[in-house]
N, C-alpha and C positions, 0 to 999 in steps of 0.2 A: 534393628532395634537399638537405642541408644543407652547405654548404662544407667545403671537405677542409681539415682543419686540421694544422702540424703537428705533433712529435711532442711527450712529456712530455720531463721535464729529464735530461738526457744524463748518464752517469755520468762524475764527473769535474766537472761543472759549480758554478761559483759559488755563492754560497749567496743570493746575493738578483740579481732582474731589471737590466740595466745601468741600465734609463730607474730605479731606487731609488736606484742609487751617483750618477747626475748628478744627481739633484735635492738632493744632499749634498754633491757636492764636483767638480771638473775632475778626469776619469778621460783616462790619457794611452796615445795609440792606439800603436804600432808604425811602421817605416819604411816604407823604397820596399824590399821585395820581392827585385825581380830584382838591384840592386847588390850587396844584400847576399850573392845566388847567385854573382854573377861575383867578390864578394872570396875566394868558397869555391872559386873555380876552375872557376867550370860556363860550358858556353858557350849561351851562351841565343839564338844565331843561328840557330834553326830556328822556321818560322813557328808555330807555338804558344808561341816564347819560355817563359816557367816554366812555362806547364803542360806541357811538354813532361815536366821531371821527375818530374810525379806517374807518369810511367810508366818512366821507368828510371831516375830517381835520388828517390825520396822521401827519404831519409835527408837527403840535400842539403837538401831542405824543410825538414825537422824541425828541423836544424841551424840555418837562418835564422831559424825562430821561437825558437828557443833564445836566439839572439844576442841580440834584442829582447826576452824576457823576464829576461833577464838586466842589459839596461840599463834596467831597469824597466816595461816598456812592463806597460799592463793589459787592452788588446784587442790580438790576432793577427787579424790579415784573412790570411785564404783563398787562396792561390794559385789561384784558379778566375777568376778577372778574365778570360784573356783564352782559356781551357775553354768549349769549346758543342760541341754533340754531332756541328754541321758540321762544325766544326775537326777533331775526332777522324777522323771517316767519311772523311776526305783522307787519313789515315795509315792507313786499314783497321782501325780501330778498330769493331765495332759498337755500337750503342746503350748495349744491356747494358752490355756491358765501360765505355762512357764515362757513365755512370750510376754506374759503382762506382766509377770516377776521381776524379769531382764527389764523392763520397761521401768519398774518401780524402784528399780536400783537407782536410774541415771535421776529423778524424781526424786526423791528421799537426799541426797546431793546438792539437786540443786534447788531444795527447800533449805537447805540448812546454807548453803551459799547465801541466798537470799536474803538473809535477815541481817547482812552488815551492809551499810553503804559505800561497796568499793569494788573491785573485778575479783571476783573467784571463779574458775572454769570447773565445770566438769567434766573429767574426763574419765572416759565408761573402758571397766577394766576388761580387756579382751584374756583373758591367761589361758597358757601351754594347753595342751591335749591332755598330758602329767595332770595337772592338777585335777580334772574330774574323774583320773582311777584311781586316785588316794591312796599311792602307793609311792611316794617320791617321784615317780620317772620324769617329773619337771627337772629333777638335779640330773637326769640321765641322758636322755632323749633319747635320738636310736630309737624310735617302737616299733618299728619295724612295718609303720604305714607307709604308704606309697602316697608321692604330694598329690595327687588326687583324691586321693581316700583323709588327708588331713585338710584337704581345701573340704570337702563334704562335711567333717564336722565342724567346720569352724562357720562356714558358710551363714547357717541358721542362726548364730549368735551376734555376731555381727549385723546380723540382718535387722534382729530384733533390739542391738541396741543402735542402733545409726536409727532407727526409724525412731527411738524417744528424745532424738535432738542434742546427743552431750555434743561440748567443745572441740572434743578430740577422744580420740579412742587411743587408749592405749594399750600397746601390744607390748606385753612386761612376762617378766622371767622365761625367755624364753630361751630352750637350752642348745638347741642348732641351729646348724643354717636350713637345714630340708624344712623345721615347721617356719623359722623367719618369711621362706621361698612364699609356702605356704599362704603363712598370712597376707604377705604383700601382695602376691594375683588377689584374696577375696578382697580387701579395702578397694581398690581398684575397681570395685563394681558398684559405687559406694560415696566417693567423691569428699570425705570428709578426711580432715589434717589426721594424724596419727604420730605417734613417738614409738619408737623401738629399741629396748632395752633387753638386754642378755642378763640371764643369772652366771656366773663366771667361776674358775678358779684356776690360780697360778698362772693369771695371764690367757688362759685359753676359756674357750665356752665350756661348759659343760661338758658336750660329745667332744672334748677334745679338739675342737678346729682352731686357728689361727685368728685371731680378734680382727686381723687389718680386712682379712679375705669374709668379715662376718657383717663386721658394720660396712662394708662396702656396698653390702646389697641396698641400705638403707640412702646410701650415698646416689642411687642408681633411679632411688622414687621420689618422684616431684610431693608426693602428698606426704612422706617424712619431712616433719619438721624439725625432729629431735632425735638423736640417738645414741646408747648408750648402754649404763648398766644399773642392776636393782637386782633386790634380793642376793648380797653375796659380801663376803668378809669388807669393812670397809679398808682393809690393806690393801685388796686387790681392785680397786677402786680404783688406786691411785694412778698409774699405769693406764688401766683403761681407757680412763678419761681423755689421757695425752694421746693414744691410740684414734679414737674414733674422731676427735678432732681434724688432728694429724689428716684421716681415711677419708674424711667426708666434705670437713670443712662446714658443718652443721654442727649449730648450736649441740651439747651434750646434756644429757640426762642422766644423773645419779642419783640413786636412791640404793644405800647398802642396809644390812640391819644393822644389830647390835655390836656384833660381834662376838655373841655369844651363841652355842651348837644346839642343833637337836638331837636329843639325845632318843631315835629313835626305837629302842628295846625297852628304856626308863620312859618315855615316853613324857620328857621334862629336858629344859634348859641346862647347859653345863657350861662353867666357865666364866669369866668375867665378861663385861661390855668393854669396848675398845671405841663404840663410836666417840670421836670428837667433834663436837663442833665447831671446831676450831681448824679443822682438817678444810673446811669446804672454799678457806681464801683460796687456799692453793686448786681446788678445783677450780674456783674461777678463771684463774689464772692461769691454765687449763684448757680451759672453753668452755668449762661447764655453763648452762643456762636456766636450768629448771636442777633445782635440788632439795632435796630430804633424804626421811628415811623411809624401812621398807619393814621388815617385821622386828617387835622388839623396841623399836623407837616411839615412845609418846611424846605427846603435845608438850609437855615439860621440856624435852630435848627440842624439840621442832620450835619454840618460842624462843631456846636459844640460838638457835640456829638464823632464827630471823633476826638477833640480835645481831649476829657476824655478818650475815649479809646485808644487812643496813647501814655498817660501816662503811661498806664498800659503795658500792656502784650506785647508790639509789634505793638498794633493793626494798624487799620488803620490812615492814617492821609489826613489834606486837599490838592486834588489839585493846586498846585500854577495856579493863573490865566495866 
């Protein structure tokens, strides 16, 4: 039996594959997501956080991708991060029904891609195991699953989003290499391009591993097209970047947040922002290829960001309102 592959190109979709626009120029991703739900008024304190909306505020979705292609952004990630079919089945949700959710994520994206005349990709957010027990352990990993038992959950989400047609899937914050392993067997059953980025700190993953020995694995899959790091101080950014390049010799992905903590006992932000965008010549320069931010960063910052990189290479630039 031949692997399940997935579908042909989506209507609405780009007119050429992301991994042709990087090897031409720094293509610049979108923000963090959920801040930009809470500047719309939504309250995201319910344990599915944004995917909560794909079930009773999509529009709110739509809206947020709108904000970000409008500050130029040229890839929309997915509201599916922190969607798994577990999560759903706790709200009485069944299968079915959370199959067409993951569905309406990659949908709701690339309705709002749509509405400018120019290539926005979507790309359908795969996230950590961590993120649907809502308890950190994406900063932790180590859960003590066996890659079998992590390829089993991850299996069915991927399943369900490669079958709604995004650009690329991306496989973000992820905190080791056992679930990276992980993911890359399920893509592989699957046939579409993917990016792999790590949430980081002090130069190592999350669990602790070596950066060269992480993004290697990535270095090792024909269907990475990108790899790198997201969700993580943008200090430790910088380093990375020169890392996975260095390791792979594939285009890099960065996406850090602000730079400000979560303060998770206050259950609020501490600290100042540190993001610059002024910071990302130097990722260019780097290797980076695909860049923004990750949580904490709006369309404010990301339309500066397009400023900086339109200086440079080509890249992109802002939507005229």
């Amino acid at each position: 039996m031949s692997p399940a592959r997935g579908p042909g190109p989506a209507a609405g979709a780009p007119s050429r594959p992301l991994a042709a626009a990087l090897a031409e120029q720094t293509v610049l991703l979108d923000g963090g997501l959920s801040n930009q739900l809470e500047a719309q008024g939504c309250d995201l304190s319910d344990a599915l956080w944004s995917a909560r909306l794909l079930v009773d505020g999509p529009g709110q979705i739509e809206a947020a991708h709108a904000a970000y292609v409008r500050a130029g952004a040229q890839v929309l990630i997915t509201a599916s991060y922190q969607a798994s079919f577990e999560g759903f089945e706790r709200r009485g949700i069944g299968r079915a029904e959370a199959a067409g959710l993951l569905a309406r994520s990659v949908e709701l994206a690339r309705r709002a891609a749509g509405a400018v005349e120019r290539d926005v990709w979507v790309a359908a957010s795969v996230g950590p195991y961590g993120a649907a027990t809502g308890d950190g352990a994406e900063y932790r990993g180590r859960y003590g699953l066996t890659l079998r038992e992590l390829e089993r959950f991850h299996r069915p989400r991927i399943e369900a989003l490669a079958a709604a047609g995004p650009d690329v899937l991306a496989l973000e914050t992820v905190p080791d290499m056992d679930e990276a392993r992980a993911l890359l067997r399920v893509v592989g059953e699957y046939g579409l391009p993917v990016w792999l980025s790590y949430t980081v700190a002090g130069g190592r993953t999350r669990a602790g591993q070596p950066l060269d020995e992480a993004f290697a694995l990535a270095g090792e899959c024909d269907q990475a097209i990108a790899v790198g790091v997201n969700c993580c101080d943008p200090a430790d950014a910088d380093a990375a970047v020169r890392t996975a390049a260095e390791t792979t010799g594939k285009p890099v992905v960065v996406y850090p947040n602000s730079g400000e903590r979560w303060d998770a006992a206050e259950r609020g932000w501490a600290g100042g922002a540190t993001f610059d965008p002024g910071r990302a010549r130097a990722w260019q320069e780097a290797g980076a290829r695909l860049v923004g931010g990750c949580c904490r960063v709006g369309p404010a910052t990301i339309a500066e960001l397009a400023a900086v990189l339109g200086e440079g290479d080509g890249g992109p630039g802002r939507t005229p309102e």
